[in-house]
N, C-alpha and C positions, 0 to 999 in steps of 0.2 A: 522130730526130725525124720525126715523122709529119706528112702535110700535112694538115690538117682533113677535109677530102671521105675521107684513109684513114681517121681517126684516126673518123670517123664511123661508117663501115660494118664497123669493129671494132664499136666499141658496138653496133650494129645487130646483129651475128652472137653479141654477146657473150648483150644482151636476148634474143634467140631460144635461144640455148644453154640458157638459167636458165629461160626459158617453159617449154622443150619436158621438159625434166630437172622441173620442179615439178611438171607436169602426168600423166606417167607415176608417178613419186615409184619410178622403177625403175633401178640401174646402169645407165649407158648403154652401147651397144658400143664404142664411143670416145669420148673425152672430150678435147675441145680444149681444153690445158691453157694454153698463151697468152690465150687469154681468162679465166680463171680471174681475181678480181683477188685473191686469195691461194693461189697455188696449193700452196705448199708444205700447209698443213691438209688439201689432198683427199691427200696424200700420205701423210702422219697419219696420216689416218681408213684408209685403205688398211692401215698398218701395225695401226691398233688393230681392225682386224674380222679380221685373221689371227689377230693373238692370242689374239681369245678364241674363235674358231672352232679352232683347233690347242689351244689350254689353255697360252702359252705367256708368258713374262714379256714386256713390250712396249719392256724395258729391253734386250733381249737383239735386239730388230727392227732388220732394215737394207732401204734397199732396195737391188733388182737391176733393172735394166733388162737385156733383152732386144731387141736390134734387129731387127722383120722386114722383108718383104721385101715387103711389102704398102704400095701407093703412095697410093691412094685410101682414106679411110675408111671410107666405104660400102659397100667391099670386105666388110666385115668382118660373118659372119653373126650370132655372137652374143655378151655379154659373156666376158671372160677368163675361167677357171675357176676360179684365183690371182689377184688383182691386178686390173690393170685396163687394157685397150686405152688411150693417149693418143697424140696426134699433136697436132702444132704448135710443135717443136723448131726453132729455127734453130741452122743451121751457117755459122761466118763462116770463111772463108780455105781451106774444102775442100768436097766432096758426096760422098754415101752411093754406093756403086756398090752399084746391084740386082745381085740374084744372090749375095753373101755373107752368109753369119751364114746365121741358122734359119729354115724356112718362105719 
């Protein structure tokens, strides 16, 4: 449970996520998917534009996660080439040690 004053400045980050994403009407380089409020359908839509980009049944789609090593989002020069940049994962009872996995 979030205190109101958080619980606010989400919405505020979330409103500015959906301003900035309408206004381009362009994949973003990352996508804060905790603000999402359905985030599972951007996941969806991820699997239904490979599909028909590849020509491939969207019955047969899974996804993959990929962990990089990359801290900040901004980091990030352009969208994924596959898929798509997201950040905003919590981890409860462990943390990611930089330096493993790809990139």
């Amino acid at each position: 449970m979030k205190s109101l004053p958080n619980w606010f400045d989400d919405l505020l980050q979330r409103i500015a996520q959906l301003h900035q994403y309408s206004e381009e009407l362009a994949v973003p380089k990352s996508l804060w998917i905790s603000g999402l409020f359905n985030p599972m359908s951007f996941l969806t839509a991820i699997m239904q534009v490979t599909a028909r980009r590849d020509g491939l049944p969207l019955d047969n789609m899974c996804l993959k996660t990929d962990v990089t090593n990359i801290k900040d989002a901004h980091d990030i020069a352009e969208p994924a080439e596959n898929g798509a940049f997201i950040h905003g994962f919590f981890m409860q009872g462990a943390s990611w040690e930089l330096g493993r996995g790809g990139e």
